[in-house]
C-alpha positions as CSV (number, residue, x, y, z in Angstrom):
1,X,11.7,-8.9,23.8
2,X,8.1,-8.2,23.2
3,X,5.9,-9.9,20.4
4,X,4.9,-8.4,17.7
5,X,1.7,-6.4,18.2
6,X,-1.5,-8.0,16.4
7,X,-2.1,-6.7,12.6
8,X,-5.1,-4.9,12.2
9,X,-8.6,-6.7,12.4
10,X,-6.0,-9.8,14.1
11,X,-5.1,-10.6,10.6
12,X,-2.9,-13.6,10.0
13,X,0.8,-12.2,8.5
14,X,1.8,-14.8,6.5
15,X,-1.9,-14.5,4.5
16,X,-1.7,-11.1,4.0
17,X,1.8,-11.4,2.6
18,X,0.4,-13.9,0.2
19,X,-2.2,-11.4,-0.4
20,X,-0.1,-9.0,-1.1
21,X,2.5,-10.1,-3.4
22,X,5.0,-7.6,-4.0
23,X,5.9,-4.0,-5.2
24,X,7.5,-2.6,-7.9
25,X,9.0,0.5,-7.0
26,X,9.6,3.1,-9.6
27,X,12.0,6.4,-8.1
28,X,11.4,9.2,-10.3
29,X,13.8,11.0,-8.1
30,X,17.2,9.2,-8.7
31,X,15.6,7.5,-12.2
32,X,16.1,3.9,-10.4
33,X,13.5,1.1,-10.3
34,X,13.5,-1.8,-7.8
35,X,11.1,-4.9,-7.5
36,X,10.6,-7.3,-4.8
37,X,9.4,-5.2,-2.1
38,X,7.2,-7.6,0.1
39,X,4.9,-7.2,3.1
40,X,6.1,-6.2,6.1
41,X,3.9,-6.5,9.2
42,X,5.7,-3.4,10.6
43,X,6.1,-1.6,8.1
44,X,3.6,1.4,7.4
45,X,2.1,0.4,3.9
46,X,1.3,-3.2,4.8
47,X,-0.4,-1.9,8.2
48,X,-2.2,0.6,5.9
49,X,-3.2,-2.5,3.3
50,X,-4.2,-4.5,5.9
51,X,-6.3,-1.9,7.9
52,X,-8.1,-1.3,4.7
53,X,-8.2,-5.1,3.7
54,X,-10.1,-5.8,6.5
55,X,-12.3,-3.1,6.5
56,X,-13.6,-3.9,3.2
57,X,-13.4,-7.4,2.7
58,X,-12.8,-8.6,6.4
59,X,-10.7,-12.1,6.6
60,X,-11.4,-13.1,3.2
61,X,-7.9,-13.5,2.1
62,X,-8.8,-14.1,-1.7
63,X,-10.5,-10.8,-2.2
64,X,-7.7,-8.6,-0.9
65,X,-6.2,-7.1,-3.8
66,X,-2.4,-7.2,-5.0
67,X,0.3,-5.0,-4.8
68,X,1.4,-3.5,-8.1
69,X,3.6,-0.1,-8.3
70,X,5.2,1.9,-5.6
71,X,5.9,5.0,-7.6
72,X,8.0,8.1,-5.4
73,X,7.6,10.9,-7.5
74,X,9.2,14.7,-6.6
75,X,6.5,17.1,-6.4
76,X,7.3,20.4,-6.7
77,X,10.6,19.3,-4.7
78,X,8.3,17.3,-1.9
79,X,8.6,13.6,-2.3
80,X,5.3,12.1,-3.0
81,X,4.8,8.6,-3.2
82,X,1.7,6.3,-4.4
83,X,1.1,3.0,-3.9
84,X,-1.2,1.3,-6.6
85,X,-3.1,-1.8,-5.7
86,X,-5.1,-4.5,-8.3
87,X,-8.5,-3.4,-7.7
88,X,-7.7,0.2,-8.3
89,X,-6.4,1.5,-4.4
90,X,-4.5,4.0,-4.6
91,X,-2.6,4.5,-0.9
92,X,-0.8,8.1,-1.1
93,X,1.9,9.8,1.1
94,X,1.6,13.1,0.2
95,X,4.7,13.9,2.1
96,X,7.8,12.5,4.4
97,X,5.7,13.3,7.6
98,X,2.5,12.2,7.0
99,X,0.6,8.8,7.1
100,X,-0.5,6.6,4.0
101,X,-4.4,6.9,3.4
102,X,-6.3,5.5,0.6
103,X,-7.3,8.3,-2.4
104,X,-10.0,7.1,-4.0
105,X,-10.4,9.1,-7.7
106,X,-13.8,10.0,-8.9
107,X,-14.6,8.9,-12.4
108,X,-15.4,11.5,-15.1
109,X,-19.1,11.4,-15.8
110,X,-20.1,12.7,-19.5
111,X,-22.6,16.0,-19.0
């Protein structure tokens, strides 16, 4: 059996985990909502957290934000999902085949 290939930026799991709490995850689809969901070093939105983790705040465990929501909405009969993070990350799949990638929202400026 092979070992686990290293995290991004050779992040240590078990802080990231800690890190990253857990999800609530709110299925607009079948009206169901689930909490619990915790990192998963193989899975592709902890990868995506982490890769972005370390990119902004490197190895500094206690700036890396929280998980919050994982909401999977039906858009326009495509399933979207979001992924909302404490600091105001927002990772989106915007559908089944493609990857997670952070959307980061402009603020409205006044005129």
């Amino acid at each position: 059996m092979q070992p686990d290939p290293p995290l991004p930026g050779n992040a240590d799991a078990n802080k990231a985990a800690a890190a990253f709490g857990s999800l609530r995850r709110v299925n607009t689809i079948n009206d169901s909502v689930s909490s619990g969901h915790t990192y998963d070093p193989k899975g592709p939105i902890s990868l995506e957290y982490t890769r972005q983790c370390v990119a902004a705040y490197g190895l500094d465990y206690t700036k890396w934000p929280t998980g919050e929501d994982w909401y999977v909405l039906n858009d326009s009969g495509k399933t979207l999902q979001i992924v909302t993070f404490s600091n105001d990350w927002r990772l989106v799949m915007p559908a089944e085949r493609a990857g997670w990638s952070l959307m980061q929202f402009a603020e409205a400026v006044a005129a």
